[in-house]
DOBAVEX-589212 format. One record per residue (C-alpha): x, y, z. Coordinates in steps of 0.02 Angstrom, whole numbers, padded with zeros to 5 digits, always signed. Layout:
// DOBAVEX-589212
XYZ/...
***
This chain:
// DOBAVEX-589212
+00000+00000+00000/+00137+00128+00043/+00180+00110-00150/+00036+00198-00193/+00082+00344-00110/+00178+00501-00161/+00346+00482-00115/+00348+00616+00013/+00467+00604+00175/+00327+00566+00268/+00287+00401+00166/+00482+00373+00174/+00468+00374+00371/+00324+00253+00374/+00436+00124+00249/+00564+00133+00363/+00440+00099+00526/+00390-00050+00444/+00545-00098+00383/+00605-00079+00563/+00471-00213+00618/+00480-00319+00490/+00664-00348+00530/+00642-00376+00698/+00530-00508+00649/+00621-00595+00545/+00778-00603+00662/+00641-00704+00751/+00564-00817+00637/+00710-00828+00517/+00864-00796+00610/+00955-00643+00645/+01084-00704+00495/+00951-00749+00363/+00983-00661+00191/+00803-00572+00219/+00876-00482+00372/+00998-00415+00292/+00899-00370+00132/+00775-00272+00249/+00888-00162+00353/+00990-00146+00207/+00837-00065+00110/+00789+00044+00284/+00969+00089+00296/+00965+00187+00099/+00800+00260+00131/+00869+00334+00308/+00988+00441+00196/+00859+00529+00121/+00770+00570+00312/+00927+00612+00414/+00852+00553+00572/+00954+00473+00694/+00805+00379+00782/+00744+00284+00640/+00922+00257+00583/+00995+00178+00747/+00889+00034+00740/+00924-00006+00551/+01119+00021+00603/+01076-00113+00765/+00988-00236+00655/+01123-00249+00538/+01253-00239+00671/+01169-00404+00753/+01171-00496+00581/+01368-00453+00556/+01405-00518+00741/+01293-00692+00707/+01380-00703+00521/+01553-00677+00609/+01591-00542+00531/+01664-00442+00672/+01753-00320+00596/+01595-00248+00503/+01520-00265+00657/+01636-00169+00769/+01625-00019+00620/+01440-00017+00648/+01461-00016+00841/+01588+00128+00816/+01436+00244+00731/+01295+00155+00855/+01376+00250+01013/+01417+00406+00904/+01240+00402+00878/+01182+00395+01057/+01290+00487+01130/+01252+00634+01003/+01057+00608+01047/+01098+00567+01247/+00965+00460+01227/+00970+00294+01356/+00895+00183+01268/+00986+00206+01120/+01158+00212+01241/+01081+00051+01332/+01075-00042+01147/+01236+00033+01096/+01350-00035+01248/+01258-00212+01248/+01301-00222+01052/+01462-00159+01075/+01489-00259+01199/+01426-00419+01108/+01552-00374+00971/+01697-00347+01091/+01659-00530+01171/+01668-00614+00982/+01835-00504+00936/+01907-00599+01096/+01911-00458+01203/+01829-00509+01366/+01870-00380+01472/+01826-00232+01368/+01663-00322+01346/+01600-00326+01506/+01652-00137+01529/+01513-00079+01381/+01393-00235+01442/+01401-00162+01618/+01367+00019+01544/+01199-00068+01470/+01153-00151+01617/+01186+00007+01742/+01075+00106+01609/+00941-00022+01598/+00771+00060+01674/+00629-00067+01659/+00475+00054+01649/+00560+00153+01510/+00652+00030+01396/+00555-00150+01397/+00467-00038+01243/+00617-00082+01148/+00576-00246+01112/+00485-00193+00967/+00631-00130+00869/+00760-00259+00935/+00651-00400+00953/+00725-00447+01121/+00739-00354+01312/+00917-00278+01317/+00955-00312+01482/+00919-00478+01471/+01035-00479+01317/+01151-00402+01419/+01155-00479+01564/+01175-00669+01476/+01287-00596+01385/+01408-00556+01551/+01390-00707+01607/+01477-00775+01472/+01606-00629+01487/+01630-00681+01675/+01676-00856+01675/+01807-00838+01519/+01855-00707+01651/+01881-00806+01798/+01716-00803+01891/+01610-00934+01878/+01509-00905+02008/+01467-00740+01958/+01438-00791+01797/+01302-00908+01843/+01227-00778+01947/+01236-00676+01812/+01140-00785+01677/+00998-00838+01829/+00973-00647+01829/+00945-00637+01671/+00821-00809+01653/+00728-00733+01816/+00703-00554+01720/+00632-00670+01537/+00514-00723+01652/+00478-00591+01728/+00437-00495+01570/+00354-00672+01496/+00437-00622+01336/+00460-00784+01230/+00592-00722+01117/+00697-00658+01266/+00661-00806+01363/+00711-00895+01221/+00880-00827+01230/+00899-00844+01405/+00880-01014+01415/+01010-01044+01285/+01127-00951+01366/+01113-00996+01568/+01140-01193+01463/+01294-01128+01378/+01348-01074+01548/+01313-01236+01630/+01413-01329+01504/+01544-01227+01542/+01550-01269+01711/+01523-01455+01657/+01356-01464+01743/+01288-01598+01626/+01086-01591+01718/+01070-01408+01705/+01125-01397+01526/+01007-01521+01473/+00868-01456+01576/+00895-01280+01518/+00930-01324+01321/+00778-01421+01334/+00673-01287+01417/+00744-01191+01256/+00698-01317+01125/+00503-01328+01188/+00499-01125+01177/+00567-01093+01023/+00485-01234+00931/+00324-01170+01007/+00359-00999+00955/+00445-01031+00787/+00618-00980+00836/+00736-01061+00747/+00913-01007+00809/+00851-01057+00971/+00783-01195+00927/+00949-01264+00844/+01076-01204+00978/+00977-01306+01118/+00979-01454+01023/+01195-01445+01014/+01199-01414+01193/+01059-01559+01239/+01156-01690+01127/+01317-01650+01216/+01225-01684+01384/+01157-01835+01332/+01316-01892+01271/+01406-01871+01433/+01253-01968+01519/+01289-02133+01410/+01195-02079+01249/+01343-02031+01138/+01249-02094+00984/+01087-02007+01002/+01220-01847+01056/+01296-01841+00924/+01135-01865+00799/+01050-01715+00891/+01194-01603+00872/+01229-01651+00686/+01052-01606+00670/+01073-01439+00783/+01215-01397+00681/+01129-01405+00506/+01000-01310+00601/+01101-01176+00645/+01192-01152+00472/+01036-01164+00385/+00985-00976+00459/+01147-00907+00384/+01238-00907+00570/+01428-00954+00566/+01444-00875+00752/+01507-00993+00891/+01546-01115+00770/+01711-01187+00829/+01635-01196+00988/+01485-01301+00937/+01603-01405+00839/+01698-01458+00972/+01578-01506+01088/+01543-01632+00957/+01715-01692+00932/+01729-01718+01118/+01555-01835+01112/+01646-01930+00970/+01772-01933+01096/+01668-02021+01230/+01593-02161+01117/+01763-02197+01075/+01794-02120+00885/+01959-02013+00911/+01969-02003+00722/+01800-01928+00689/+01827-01801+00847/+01985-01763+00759/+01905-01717+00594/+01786-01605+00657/+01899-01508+00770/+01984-01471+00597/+01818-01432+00523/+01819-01316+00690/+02000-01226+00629/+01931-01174+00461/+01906-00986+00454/+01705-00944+00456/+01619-00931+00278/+01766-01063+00217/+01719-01209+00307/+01673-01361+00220/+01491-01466+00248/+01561-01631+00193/+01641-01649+00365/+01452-01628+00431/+01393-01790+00339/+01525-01881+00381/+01523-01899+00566/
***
Protein backbone atom coordinates (compact mmCIF):
# COMPACT_ATOMS: atom_id res chain seq x y z
CA UNK A 1 0.00 0.00 0.00
CA UNK A 2 2.75 2.56 0.86
CA UNK A 3 3.61 2.20 -3.01
CA UNK A 4 0.71 3.95 -3.87
CA UNK A 5 1.63 6.87 -2.19
CA UNK A 6 3.56 10.03 -3.21
CA UNK A 7 6.92 9.63 -2.30
CA UNK A 8 6.97 12.32 0.25
CA UNK A 9 9.34 12.09 3.50
CA UNK A 10 6.54 11.32 5.36
CA UNK A 11 5.74 8.02 3.33
CA UNK A 12 9.63 7.47 3.49
CA UNK A 13 9.35 7.49 7.41
CA UNK A 14 6.48 5.06 7.49
CA UNK A 15 8.71 2.48 4.98
CA UNK A 16 11.27 2.65 7.26
CA UNK A 17 8.81 1.98 10.52
CA UNK A 18 7.79 -1.00 8.87
CA UNK A 19 10.90 -1.97 7.66
CA UNK A 20 12.10 -1.59 11.26
CA UNK A 21 9.42 -4.27 12.37
CA UNK A 22 9.60 -6.37 9.81
CA UNK A 23 13.28 -6.96 10.60
CA UNK A 24 12.85 -7.52 13.95
CA UNK A 25 10.61 -10.15 12.99
CA UNK A 26 12.42 -11.89 10.90
CA UNK A 27 15.56 -12.05 13.24
CA UNK A 28 12.81 -14.08 15.02
CA UNK A 29 11.27 -16.33 12.74
CA UNK A 30 14.20 -16.56 10.33
CA UNK A 31 17.29 -15.92 12.21
CA UNK A 32 19.10 -12.87 12.91
CA UNK A 33 21.68 -14.08 9.90
CA UNK A 34 19.01 -14.98 7.25
CA UNK A 35 19.66 -13.22 3.81
CA UNK A 36 16.06 -11.44 4.37
CA UNK A 37 17.51 -9.63 7.43
CA UNK A 38 19.96 -8.30 5.84
CA UNK A 39 17.98 -7.40 2.65
CA UNK A 40 15.49 -5.45 4.98
CA UNK A 41 17.75 -3.24 7.06
CA UNK A 42 19.79 -2.92 4.15
CA UNK A 43 16.75 -1.31 2.19
CA UNK A 44 15.78 0.88 5.68
CA UNK A 45 19.39 1.79 5.92
CA UNK A 46 19.29 3.74 1.98
CA UNK A 47 16.01 5.20 2.63
CA UNK A 48 17.39 6.69 6.16
CA UNK A 49 19.76 8.82 3.92
CA UNK A 50 17.17 10.58 2.42
CA UNK A 51 15.40 11.40 6.25
CA UNK A 52 18.54 12.25 8.29
CA UNK A 53 17.04 11.06 11.43
CA UNK A 54 19.08 9.45 13.88
CA UNK A 55 16.11 7.57 15.63
CA UNK A 56 14.88 5.67 12.80
CA UNK A 57 18.44 5.14 11.67
CA UNK A 58 19.90 3.55 14.95
CA UNK A 59 17.78 0.69 14.79
CA UNK A 60 18.47 -0.12 11.02
CA UNK A 61 22.39 0.42 12.06
CA UNK A 62 21.52 -2.25 15.31
CA UNK A 63 19.77 -4.71 13.10
CA UNK A 64 22.46 -4.98 10.75
CA UNK A 65 25.05 -4.78 13.42
CA UNK A 66 23.38 -8.08 15.06
CA UNK A 67 23.42 -9.92 11.63
CA UNK A 68 27.35 -9.06 11.13
CA UNK A 69 28.10 -10.37 14.82
CA UNK A 70 25.85 -13.84 14.13
CA UNK A 71 27.61 -14.06 10.42
CA UNK A 72 31.05 -13.54 12.18
CA UNK A 73 31.83 -10.84 10.62
CA UNK A 74 33.27 -8.85 13.44
CA UNK A 75 35.06 -6.41 11.92
CA UNK A 76 31.90 -4.96 10.06
CA UNK A 77 30.40 -5.31 13.14
CA UNK A 78 32.72 -3.37 15.38
CA UNK A 79 32.50 -0.38 12.39
CA UNK A 80 28.80 -0.33 12.96
CA UNK A 81 29.23 -0.31 16.81
CA UNK A 82 31.76 2.56 16.32
CA UNK A 83 28.71 4.88 14.62
CA UNK A 84 25.91 3.11 17.11
CA UNK A 85 27.53 5.00 20.25
CA UNK A 86 28.33 8.12 18.09
CA UNK A 87 24.80 8.05 17.56
CA UNK A 88 23.65 7.89 21.13
CA UNK A 89 25.80 9.73 22.60
CA UNK A 90 25.04 12.69 20.06
CA UNK A 91 21.15 12.16 20.94
CA UNK A 92 21.97 11.33 24.94
CA UNK A 93 19.30 9.21 24.54
CA UNK A 94 19.39 5.87 27.13
CA UNK A 95 17.90 3.67 25.36
CA UNK A 96 19.73 4.11 22.40
CA UNK A 97 23.17 4.23 24.82
CA UNK A 98 21.62 1.03 26.63
CA UNK A 99 21.50 -0.83 22.93
CA UNK A 100 24.72 0.66 21.92
CA UNK A 101 27.00 -0.71 24.96
CA UNK A 102 25.16 -4.25 24.96
CA UNK A 103 26.03 -4.44 21.04
CA UNK A 104 29.25 -3.19 21.49
CA UNK A 105 29.78 -5.18 23.99
CA UNK A 106 28.52 -8.37 22.16
CA UNK A 107 31.04 -7.48 19.42
CA UNK A 108 33.94 -6.93 21.83
CA UNK A 109 33.17 -10.59 23.43
CA UNK A 110 33.37 -12.27 19.64
CA UNK A 111 36.71 -10.08 18.73
CA UNK A 112 38.14 -11.98 21.92
CA UNK A 113 38.23 -9.16 24.06
CA UNK A 114 36.59 -10.19 27.32
CA UNK A 115 37.39 -7.60 29.44
CA UNK A 116 36.52 -4.63 27.37
CA UNK A 117 33.27 -6.45 26.92
CA UNK A 118 32.01 -6.52 30.12
CA UNK A 119 33.04 -2.75 30.59
CA UNK A 120 30.27 -1.59 27.62
CA UNK A 121 27.85 -4.69 28.84
CA UNK A 122 28.02 -3.24 32.36
CA UNK A 123 27.34 0.38 30.88
CA UNK A 124 23.97 -1.36 29.40
CA UNK A 125 23.06 -3.02 32.35
CA UNK A 126 23.72 0.15 34.84
CA UNK A 127 21.50 2.11 32.17
CA UNK A 128 18.82 -0.44 31.96
CA UNK A 129 15.43 1.20 33.49
CA UNK A 130 12.58 -1.33 33.19
CA UNK A 131 9.51 1.08 32.98
CA UNK A 132 11.21 3.07 30.19
CA UNK A 133 13.04 0.60 27.93
CA UNK A 134 11.09 -3.01 27.95
CA UNK A 135 9.34 -0.76 24.86
CA UNK A 136 12.33 -1.64 22.97
CA UNK A 137 11.52 -4.91 22.23
CA UNK A 138 9.71 -3.86 19.34
CA UNK A 139 12.62 -2.59 17.38
CA UNK A 140 15.20 -5.18 18.70
CA UNK A 141 13.03 -8.00 19.07
CA UNK A 142 14.49 -8.93 22.42
CA UNK A 143 14.77 -7.08 26.24
CA UNK A 144 18.34 -5.56 26.33
CA UNK A 145 19.11 -6.24 29.64
CA UNK A 146 18.38 -9.57 29.42
CA UNK A 147 20.70 -9.58 26.34
CA UNK A 148 23.03 -8.04 28.38
CA UNK A 149 23.10 -9.58 31.28
CA UNK A 150 23.50 -13.38 29.51
CA UNK A 151 25.74 -11.91 27.70
CA UNK A 152 28.15 -11.12 31.03
CA UNK A 153 27.80 -14.13 32.14
CA UNK A 154 29.55 -15.50 29.44
CA UNK A 155 32.12 -12.58 29.73
CA UNK A 156 32.60 -13.62 33.49
CA UNK A 157 33.52 -17.13 33.50
CA UNK A 158 36.14 -16.77 30.38
CA UNK A 159 37.10 -14.14 33.03
CA UNK A 160 37.62 -16.12 35.96
CA UNK A 161 34.32 -16.07 37.82
CA UNK A 162 32.19 -18.67 37.56
CA UNK A 163 30.18 -18.11 40.17
CA UNK A 164 29.34 -14.80 39.16
CA UNK A 165 28.77 -15.82 35.94
CA UNK A 166 26.05 -18.16 36.86
CA UNK A 167 24.54 -15.57 38.94
CA UNK A 168 24.71 -13.51 36.24
CA UNK A 169 22.80 -15.70 33.55
CA UNK A 170 19.95 -16.75 36.58
CA UNK A 171 19.47 -12.94 36.59
CA UNK A 172 18.90 -12.75 33.43
CA UNK A 173 16.41 -16.18 33.05
CA UNK A 174 14.56 -14.65 36.32
CA UNK A 175 14.07 -11.08 34.41
CA UNK A 176 12.65 -13.39 30.75
CA UNK A 177 10.28 -14.46 33.05
CA UNK A 178 9.57 -11.82 34.56
CA UNK A 179 8.74 -9.90 31.40
CA UNK A 180 7.08 -13.44 29.92
CA UNK A 181 8.73 -12.44 26.71
CA UNK A 182 9.19 -15.68 24.59
CA UNK A 183 11.85 -14.44 22.35
CA UNK A 184 13.95 -13.17 25.33
CA UNK A 185 13.21 -16.11 27.26
CA UNK A 186 14.21 -17.90 24.41
CA UNK A 187 17.60 -16.54 24.60
CA UNK A 188 17.99 -16.88 28.09
CA UNK A 189 17.60 -20.28 28.29
CA UNK A 190 20.20 -20.87 25.71
CA UNK A 191 22.54 -19.03 27.31
CA UNK A 192 22.27 -19.92 31.36
CA UNK A 193 22.80 -23.86 29.25
CA UNK A 194 25.88 -22.56 27.57
CA UNK A 195 26.96 -21.48 30.95
CA UNK A 196 26.27 -24.71 32.60
CA UNK A 197 28.25 -26.58 30.09
CA UNK A 198 30.88 -24.54 30.85
CA UNK A 199 30.99 -25.38 34.21
CA UNK A 200 30.45 -29.09 33.14
CA UNK A 201 27.11 -29.27 34.85
CA UNK A 202 25.75 -31.95 32.52
CA UNK A 203 21.72 -31.82 34.36
CA UNK A 204 21.41 -28.16 34.09
CA UNK A 205 22.50 -27.95 30.52
CA UNK A 206 20.15 -30.42 29.45
CA UNK A 207 17.36 -29.11 31.52
CA UNK A 208 17.91 -25.61 30.35
CA UNK A 209 18.60 -26.49 26.42
CA UNK A 210 15.56 -28.42 26.67
CA UNK A 211 13.46 -25.74 28.35
CA UNK A 212 14.88 -23.82 25.12
CA UNK A 213 13.96 -26.35 22.50
CA UNK A 214 10.06 -26.56 23.76
CA UNK A 215 9.98 -22.50 23.54
CA UNK A 216 11.34 -21.87 20.46
CA UNK A 217 9.70 -24.67 18.63
CA UNK A 218 6.48 -23.39 20.14
CA UNK A 219 7.19 -19.97 19.10
CA UNK A 220 8.91 -20.62 15.74
CA UNK A 221 12.36 -19.60 16.71
CA UNK A 222 14.72 -21.21 14.94
CA UNK A 223 18.25 -20.13 16.17
CA UNK A 224 17.02 -21.14 19.41
CA UNK A 225 15.66 -23.90 18.54
CA UNK A 226 18.97 -25.27 16.89
CA UNK A 227 21.52 -24.08 19.56
CA UNK A 228 19.55 -26.12 22.36
CA UNK A 229 19.57 -29.09 20.47
CA UNK A 230 23.90 -28.90 20.27
CA UNK A 231 23.99 -28.29 23.86
CA UNK A 232 21.18 -31.19 24.79
CA UNK A 233 23.12 -33.81 22.53
CA UNK A 234 26.34 -33.00 24.33
CA UNK A 235 24.50 -33.69 27.68
CA UNK A 236 23.15 -36.71 26.64
CA UNK A 237 26.31 -37.84 25.42
CA UNK A 238 28.12 -37.42 28.65
CA UNK A 239 25.07 -39.36 30.38
CA UNK A 240 25.78 -42.66 28.19
CA UNK A 241 23.89 -41.58 24.98
CA UNK A 242 26.86 -40.62 22.77
CA UNK A 243 24.98 -41.88 19.68
CA UNK A 244 21.73 -40.13 20.04
CA UNK A 245 24.39 -36.95 21.13
CA UNK A 246 25.91 -36.82 18.48
CA UNK A 247 22.69 -37.29 15.99
CA UNK A 248 20.99 -34.30 17.83
CA UNK A 249 23.88 -32.06 17.43
CA UNK A 250 24.58 -33.02 13.71
CA UNK A 251 21.03 -32.12 13.40
CA UNK A 252 21.47 -28.78 15.66
CA UNK A 253 24.30 -27.94 13.62
CA UNK A 254 22.59 -28.10 10.11
CA UNK A 255 19.99 -26.21 12.03
CA UNK A 256 22.03 -23.52 12.90
CA UNK A 257 23.83 -23.05 9.45
CA UNK A 258 20.71 -23.28 7.70
CA UNK A 259 19.71 -19.53 9.18
CA UNK A 260 22.94 -18.15 7.67
CA UNK A 261 24.76 -18.14 11.41
CA UNK A 262 28.56 -19.07 11.32
CA UNK A 263 28.87 -17.49 15.04
CA UNK A 264 30.15 -19.87 17.83
CA UNK A 265 30.92 -22.31 15.40
CA UNK A 266 34.23 -23.73 16.58
CA UNK A 267 32.69 -23.92 19.76
CA UNK A 268 29.70 -26.01 18.75
CA UNK A 269 32.06 -28.10 16.79
CA UNK A 270 33.95 -29.17 19.45
CA UNK A 271 31.55 -30.11 21.76
CA UNK A 272 30.86 -32.65 19.13
CA UNK A 273 34.31 -33.84 18.65
CA UNK A 274 34.58 -34.36 22.37
CA UNK A 275 31.11 -36.71 22.23
CA UNK A 276 32.91 -38.60 19.40
CA UNK A 277 35.44 -38.67 21.93
CA UNK A 278 33.36 -40.41 24.61
CA UNK A 279 31.86 -43.22 22.34
CA UNK A 280 35.27 -43.93 21.50
CA UNK A 281 35.88 -42.39 17.70
CA UNK A 282 39.18 -40.26 18.22
CA UNK A 283 39.38 -40.06 14.43
CA UNK A 284 36.01 -38.57 13.78
CA UNK A 285 36.55 -36.02 16.94
CA UNK A 286 39.71 -35.26 15.18
CA UNK A 287 38.10 -34.34 11.88
CA UNK A 288 35.72 -32.10 13.13
CA UNK A 289 37.99 -30.17 15.40
CA UNK A 290 39.69 -29.41 11.93
CA UNK A 291 36.37 -28.64 10.47
CA UNK A 292 36.38 -26.32 13.80
CA UNK A 293 40.01 -24.52 12.58
CA UNK A 294 38.62 -23.48 9.23
CA UNK A 295 38.13 -19.72 9.08
CA UNK A 296 34.09 -18.88 9.11
CA UNK A 297 32.39 -18.61 5.57
CA UNK A 298 35.31 -21.25 4.33
CA UNK A 299 34.39 -24.19 6.13
CA UNK A 300 33.45 -27.21 4.40
CA UNK A 301 29.81 -29.33 4.96
CA UNK A 302 31.22 -32.62 3.86
CA UNK A 303 32.82 -32.97 7.30
CA UNK A 304 29.04 -32.56 8.62
CA UNK A 305 27.87 -35.80 6.78
CA UNK A 306 30.50 -37.63 7.62
CA UNK A 307 30.47 -37.98 11.33
Amino acid sequence: MLQTLPETPQRLQHEVDMLIALGASLRATKGYAAPEVEQTYTRARQLCHSLHDPHQLFPVLRGLLGHCNVRAEYQTAQALGEQLLALAQQAQDTAMLLAAHRSVGATWFWLGAPAAALTHLAQGIALYDPKQHRTSVFQHVDDPDVMCLSRAAWVLWLLGYPNQALARSHEAMTLAQQLAHPFSLSVAFSWVAVVHQFRREVRATQERAEAAISLATEQGFPTWRAIGSILRGWALAQQGQAQAGIEQINQGLMDYRATGAEQARSYWLALLAEAHNVIGQPEAGLTVLTEALVPPGKSSSAVLGVV
